[in-house]
ZAMARGU-4260 file (C-alpha; in steps of 0.2 Angstrom, whole numbers, plus 5000, padded with zeros to 4 digits):
<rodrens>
0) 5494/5640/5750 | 5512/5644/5744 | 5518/5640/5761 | 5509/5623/5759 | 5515/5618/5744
5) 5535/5623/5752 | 5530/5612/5766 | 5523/5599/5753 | 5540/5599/5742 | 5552/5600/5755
10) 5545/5581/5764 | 5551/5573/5745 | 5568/5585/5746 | 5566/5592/5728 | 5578/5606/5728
15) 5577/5612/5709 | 5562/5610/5702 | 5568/5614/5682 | 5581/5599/5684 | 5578/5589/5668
20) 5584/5575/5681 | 5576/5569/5694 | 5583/5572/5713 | 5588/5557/5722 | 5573/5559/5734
25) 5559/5566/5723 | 5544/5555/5724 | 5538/5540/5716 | 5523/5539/5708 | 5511/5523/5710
30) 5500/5522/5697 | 5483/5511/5699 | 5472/5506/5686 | 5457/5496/5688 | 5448/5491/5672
35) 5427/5494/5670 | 5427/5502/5688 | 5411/5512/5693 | 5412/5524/5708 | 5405/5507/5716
40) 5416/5510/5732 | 5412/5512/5750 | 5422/5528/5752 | 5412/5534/5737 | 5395/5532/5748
45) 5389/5514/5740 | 5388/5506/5759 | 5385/5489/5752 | 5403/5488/5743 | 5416/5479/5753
50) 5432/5490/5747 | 5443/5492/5765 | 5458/5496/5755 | 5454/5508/5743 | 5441/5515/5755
55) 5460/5517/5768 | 5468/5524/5751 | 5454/5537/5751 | 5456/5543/5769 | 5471/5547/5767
60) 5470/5557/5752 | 5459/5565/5740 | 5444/5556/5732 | 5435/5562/5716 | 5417/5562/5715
65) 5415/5569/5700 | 5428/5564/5690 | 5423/5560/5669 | 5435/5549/5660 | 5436/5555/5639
70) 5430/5540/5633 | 5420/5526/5637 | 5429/5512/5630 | 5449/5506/5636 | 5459/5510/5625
75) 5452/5527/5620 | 5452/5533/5639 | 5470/5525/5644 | 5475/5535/5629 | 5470/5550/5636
80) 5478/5547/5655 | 5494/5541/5647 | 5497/5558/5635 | 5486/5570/5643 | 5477/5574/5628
85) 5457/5571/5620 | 5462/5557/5606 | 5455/5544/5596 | 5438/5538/5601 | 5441/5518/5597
90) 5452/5504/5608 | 5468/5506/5593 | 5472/5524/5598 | 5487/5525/5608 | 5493/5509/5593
95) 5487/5524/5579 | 5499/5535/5591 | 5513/5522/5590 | 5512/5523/5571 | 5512/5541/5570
100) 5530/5540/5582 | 5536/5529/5570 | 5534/5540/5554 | 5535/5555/5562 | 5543/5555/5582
105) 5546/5573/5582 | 5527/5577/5581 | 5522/5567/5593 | 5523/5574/5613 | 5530/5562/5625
110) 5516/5549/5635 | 5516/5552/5655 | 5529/5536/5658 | 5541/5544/5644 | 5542/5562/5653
115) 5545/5556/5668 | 5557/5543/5661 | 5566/5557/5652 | 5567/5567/5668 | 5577/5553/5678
120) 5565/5542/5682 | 5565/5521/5680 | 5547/5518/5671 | 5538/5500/5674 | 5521/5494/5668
125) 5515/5480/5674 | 5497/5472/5667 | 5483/5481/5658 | 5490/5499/5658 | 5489/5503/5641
130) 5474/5494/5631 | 5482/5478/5629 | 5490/5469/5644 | 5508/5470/5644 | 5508/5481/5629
135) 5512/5474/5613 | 5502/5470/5598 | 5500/5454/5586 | 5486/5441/5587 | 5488/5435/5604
140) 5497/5452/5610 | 5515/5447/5613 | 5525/5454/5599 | 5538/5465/5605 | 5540/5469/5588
145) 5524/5481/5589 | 5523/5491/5605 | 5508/5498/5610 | 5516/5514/5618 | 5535/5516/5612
150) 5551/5523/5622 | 5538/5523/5637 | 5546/5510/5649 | 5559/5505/5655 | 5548/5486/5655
155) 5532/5484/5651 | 5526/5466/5657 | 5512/5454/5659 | 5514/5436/5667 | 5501/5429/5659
160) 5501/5412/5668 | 5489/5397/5663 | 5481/5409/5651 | 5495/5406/5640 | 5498/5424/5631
165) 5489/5442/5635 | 5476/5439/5623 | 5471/5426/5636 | 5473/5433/5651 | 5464/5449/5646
170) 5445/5438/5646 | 5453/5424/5658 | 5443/5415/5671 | 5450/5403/5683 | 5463/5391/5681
175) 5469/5396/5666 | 5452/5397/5656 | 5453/5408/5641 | 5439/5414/5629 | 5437/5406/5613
180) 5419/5406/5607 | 5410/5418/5620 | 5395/5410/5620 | 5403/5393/5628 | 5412/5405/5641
185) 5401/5409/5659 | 5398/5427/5661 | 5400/5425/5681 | 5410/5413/5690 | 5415/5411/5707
190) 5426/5398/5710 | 5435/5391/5728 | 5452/5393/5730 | 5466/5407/5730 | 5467/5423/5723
195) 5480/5415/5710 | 5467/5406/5701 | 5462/5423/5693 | 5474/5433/5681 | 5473/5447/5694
200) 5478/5437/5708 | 5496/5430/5697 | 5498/5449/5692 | 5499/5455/5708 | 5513/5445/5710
205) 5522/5450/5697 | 5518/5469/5704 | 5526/5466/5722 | 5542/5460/5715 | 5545/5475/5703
210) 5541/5486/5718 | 5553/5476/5727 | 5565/5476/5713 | 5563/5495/5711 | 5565/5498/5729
215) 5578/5488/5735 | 5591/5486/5719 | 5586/5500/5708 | 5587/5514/5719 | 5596/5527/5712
220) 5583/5533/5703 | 5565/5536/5707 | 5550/5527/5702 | 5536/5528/5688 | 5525/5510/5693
225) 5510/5508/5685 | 5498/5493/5688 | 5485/5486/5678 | 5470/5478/5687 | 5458/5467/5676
230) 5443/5464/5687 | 5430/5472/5689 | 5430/5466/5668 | 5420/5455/5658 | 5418/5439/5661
235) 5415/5443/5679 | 5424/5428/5689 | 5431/5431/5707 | 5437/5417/5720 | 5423/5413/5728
240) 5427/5422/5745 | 5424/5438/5738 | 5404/5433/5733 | 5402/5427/5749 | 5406/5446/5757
245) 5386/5447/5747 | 5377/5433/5751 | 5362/5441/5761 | 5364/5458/5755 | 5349/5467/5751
250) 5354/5475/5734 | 5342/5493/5731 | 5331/5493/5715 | 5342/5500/5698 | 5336/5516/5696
255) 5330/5522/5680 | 5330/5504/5673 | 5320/5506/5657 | 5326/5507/5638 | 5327/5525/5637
260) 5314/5533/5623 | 5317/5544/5609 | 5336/5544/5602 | 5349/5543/5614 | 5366/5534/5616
265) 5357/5516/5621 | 5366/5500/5614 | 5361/5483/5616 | 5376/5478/5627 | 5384/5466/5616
270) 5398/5463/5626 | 5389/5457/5639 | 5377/5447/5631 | 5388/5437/5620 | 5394/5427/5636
275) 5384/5412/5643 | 5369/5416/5653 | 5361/5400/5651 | 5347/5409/5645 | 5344/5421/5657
280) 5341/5442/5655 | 5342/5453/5668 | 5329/5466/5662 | 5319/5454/5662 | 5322/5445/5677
285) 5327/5455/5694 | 5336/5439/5703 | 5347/5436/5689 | 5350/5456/5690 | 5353/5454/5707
290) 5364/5439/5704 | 5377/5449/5690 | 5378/5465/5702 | 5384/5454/5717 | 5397/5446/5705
295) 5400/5464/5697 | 5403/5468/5717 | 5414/5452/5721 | 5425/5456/5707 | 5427/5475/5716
300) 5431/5467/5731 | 5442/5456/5723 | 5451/5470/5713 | 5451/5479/5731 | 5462/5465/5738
305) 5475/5468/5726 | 5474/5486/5730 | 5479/5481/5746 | 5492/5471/5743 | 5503/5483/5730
310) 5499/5498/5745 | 5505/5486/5761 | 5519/5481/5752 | 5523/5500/5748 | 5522/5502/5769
315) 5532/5489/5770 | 5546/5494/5761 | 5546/5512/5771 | 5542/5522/5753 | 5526/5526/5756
320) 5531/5544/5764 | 5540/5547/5748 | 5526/5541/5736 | 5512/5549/5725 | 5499/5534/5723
325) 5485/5538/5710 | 5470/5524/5710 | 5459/5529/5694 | 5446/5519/5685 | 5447/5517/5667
330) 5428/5522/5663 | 5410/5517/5670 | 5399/5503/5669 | 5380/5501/5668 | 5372/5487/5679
335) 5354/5489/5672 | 5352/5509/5669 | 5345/5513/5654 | 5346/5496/5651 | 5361/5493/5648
340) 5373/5481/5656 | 5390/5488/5650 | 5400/5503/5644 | 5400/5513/5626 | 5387/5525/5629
345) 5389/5543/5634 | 5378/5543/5648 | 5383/5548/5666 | 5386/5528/5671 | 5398/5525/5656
350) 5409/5542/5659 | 5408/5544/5679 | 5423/5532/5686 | 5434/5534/5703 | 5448/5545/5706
355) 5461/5547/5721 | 5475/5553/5723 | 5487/5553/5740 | 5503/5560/5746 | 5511/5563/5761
360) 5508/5581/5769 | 5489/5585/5759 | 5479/5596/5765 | 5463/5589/5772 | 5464/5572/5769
365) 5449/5561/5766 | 5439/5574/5761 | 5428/5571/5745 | 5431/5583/5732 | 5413/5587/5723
370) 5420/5597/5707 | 5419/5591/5690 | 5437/5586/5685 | 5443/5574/5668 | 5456/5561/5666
375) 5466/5572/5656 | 5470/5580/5672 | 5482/5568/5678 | 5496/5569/5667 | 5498/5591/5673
380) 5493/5586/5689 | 5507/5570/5693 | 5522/5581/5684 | 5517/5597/5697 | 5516/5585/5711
385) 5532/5577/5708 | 5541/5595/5703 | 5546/5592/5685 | 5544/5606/5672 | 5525/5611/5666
390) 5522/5601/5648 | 5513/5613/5639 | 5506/5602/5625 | 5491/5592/5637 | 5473/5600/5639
395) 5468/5595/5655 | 5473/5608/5669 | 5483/5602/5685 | 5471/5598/5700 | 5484/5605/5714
400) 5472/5617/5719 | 5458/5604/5723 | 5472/5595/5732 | 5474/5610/5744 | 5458/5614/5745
405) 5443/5603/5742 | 5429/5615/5740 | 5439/5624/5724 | 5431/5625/5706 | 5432/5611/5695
410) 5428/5612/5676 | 5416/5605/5666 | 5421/5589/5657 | 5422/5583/5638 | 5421/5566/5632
415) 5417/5557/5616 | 5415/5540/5607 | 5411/5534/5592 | 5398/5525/5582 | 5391/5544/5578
420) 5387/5546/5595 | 5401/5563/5593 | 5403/5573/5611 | 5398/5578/5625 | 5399/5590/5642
425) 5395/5590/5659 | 5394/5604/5667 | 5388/5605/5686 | 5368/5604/5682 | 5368/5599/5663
430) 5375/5586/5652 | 5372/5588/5634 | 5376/5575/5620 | 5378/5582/5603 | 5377/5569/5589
435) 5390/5570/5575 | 5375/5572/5564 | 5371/5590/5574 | 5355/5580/5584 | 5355/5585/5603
440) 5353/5576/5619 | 5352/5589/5633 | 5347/5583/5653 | 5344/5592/5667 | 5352/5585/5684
445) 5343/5597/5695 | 5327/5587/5691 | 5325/5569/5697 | 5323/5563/5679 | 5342/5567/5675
450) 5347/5558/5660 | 5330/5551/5658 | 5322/5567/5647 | 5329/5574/5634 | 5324/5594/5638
455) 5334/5600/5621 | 5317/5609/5616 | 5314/5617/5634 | 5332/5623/5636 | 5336/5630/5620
460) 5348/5644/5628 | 5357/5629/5636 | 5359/5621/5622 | 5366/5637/5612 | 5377/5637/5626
465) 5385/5622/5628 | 5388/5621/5609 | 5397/5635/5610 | 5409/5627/5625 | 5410/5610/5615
470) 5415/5620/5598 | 5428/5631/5608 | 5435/5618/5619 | 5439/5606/5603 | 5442/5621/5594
475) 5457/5627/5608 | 5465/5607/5607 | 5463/5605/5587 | 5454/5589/5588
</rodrens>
């Protein structure tokens, strides 16, 4: 394994690892985020899914099976991939961080971008990478005045196009279509036409000429790129092209599609219903189901186009050999279980999301990796890969030895959320949800009902157990 990971670092030519600046042929990092992305991939055995180029990403690198975000809401998860740590549960955390940098910046660790900006590298965000697209705060989200995620970037950009600001292109449908009053806003749309007519489709744009622009006149330092991808997000609206990949597909039933009993994380998915529906429910009517998930699934396909674009254009600026490309998704989505159509819970749907991560010269590429591993992973795992010096204040643990070997032990994963919902672990057969008022969901995966029985009273040991691993694992991070 050592001789591996010689062999690894010698292709990006990183010659002192400890250097607080970068070599001039240590790797870039390509950073992918996809917004509301469910491990709904083919490469993630969903056969239905039209996803070639994240499915290609996949086989020539490590996918995730079981990987749990912290958080089942944007901001709350992207704060805890951009600093590496368990944080605030609610969509204003990394702005609560900005606010403790400003009164205190000595206390506060460095995000991912800032590390590897402080260690020689040029740092670019392009659309929803922190919460809001393009990073900046005020009422429509463009006041540079009030940065979502300070000394982080070298730019941090949006072009928001016909949606006029970030605000708008966040909930955007095409042709420059913004939401004002939800309820006069389609929940699904498919219109004809380009790729531009959606905010994705413009973003990508702007994507390919920083890459360009970072390859070809900023070359004397390596790359930090992150890019935001909107879609599979509410309202669901794709050009039309990508619906039609579903048009006579055969979608299987939802599995455990009732409103769970008993006391659980359950919410009415608000988000979703606030959108024109024209009256219809899908729990109560399984075409119009059928009819949101091929949209849900045409917005995947649509988000897998762009995916393709920002990895051809990598190829085709001969970097690819010396680039780290990490496609994660920000948190899960229900389409029906429990039902619920949205995030916010902490069931298995809202937390499970994908992750993959490729570079030239790992070991067994495309195989599937089945152990439990967390978001907060990324940040130890990215600075390892790239060679820069261990940062000791993030929780997660490095996943270089999943990287060279598949098969090796994961650990269990923590997330949490608001609304008194509190925290909870997944470990390879349970997960258990402990309520901030001390109440206890606890389900079995061995069994078929999974998080359909709440087995807290058969499994007292279990639940004595996993209490013990919450309190010690929050207890280790003091949160």
């Amino acid at each position: 394994m050592i001789l591996q990971r010689l062999i690894y670092l010698s292709l990006f030519g990183i010659s002192f690892l400890g250097s607080l600046h970068a070599e001039p042929n240590s790797p870039n990092v390509l950073l992918i985020c996809v917004d509301d992305l469910r491990p709904e991939l083919h490469c993630f055995g969903v056969d239905y899914i039209h996803s070639p180029n994240i499915d290609k990403l996949a086989s020539r690198g490590r996918a995730f099976a079981r990987h749990y975000v912290q958080a089942p809401t944007c901001g709350a998860s992207r704060f805890a991939l951009l600093t590496g740590t368990y944080g605030g549960s609610n969509n204003n955390a990394l702005f609560q961080r900005a606010k403790a940098i400003g009164q205190s910046p000595e206390t506060v660790s460095p995000s991912l971008p800032a590390y590897f900006r402080e260690h020689g590298y040029r740092s670019v965000s392009v659309g929803k990478v922190s919460h809001h697209p393009g990073g900046r705060g005020g009422p429509d989200w463009d006041d540079e005045s009030i940065p979502e995620m300070p000394n982080s970037w070298d730019r941090h950009l949006l072009n928001a196009g016909p949606w006029q600001h970030p605000r708008g292109w966040m909930h955007g449908l095409a042709r420059g279509e913004i939401r004002g009053n939800a309820k006069e806003m389609d929940l699904i749309q498919a219109v004809e036409g380009p790729d531009t007519l959606y905010p994705d489709g413009i973003n990508t744009e702007l994507a390919l000429e920083q890459l360009d622009s970072l390859v070809k006149r900023e070359s004397d330092k390596p790359f930090f790129l992150a890019v935001g991808i909107l879609r599979p997000h509410l309202p669901f609206g794709a050009p039309k092209k990508y619906l039609d990949l579903y048009e006579d597909v055969d979608l299987p039933a939802i599995p455990h599609a009732k409103k769970p009993e008993g006391r659980t994380t359950w919410h009415s998915s608000g988000e979703f219903y606030k959108y024109n529906r024209d009256g219809l429910d899908p729990n109560k009517s399984t075409d119009y189901a059928d009819q949101v998930r091929k949209h849900y699934a045409a917005c995947v396909s649509f988000a897998d186009a762009q995916v393709g674009r920002i990895l051809d254009r990598l190829d085709e600026l001969g970097v690819r050999k010396e680039t780290i490309v990490v496609l994660w998704g920000d948190h899960g989505w229900h389409l029906g279980e429990h039902a619920i159509w949205g995030k916010h819970s902490l069931f298995e749907e809202s937390l499970r999301s994908p992750l993959i991560i490729s570079y030239p010269g790992i070991s067994e590429p495309g195989m599937m990796s089945h152990s439990i591993v967390e978001t907060i992973d990324i940040f130890p795992t990215l600075i390892e890969l790239a060679g820069l010096p261990k940062a000791d204040f993030t929780d997660g643990v490095s996943l270089q030895s999943l990287l060279d070997r598949p098969t090796s032990t994961g650990h269990p994963a923590y997330s949490y959320f608001g609304r008194g919902y509190g925290r909870t672990i997944r470990t390879k057969t349970h997960r258990m949800i402990e309520h901030t008022d001390g109440y206890v969901e606890l389900y079995d995966h061995r069994t078929e009902n999974g998080e359909t029985q709440n087995v807290a009273h058969q499994q007292p040991l279990m639940v004595k157990e996993l209490r013990s691993k919450l309190k010690q694992r929050f207890a280790d991070t003091s949160k």
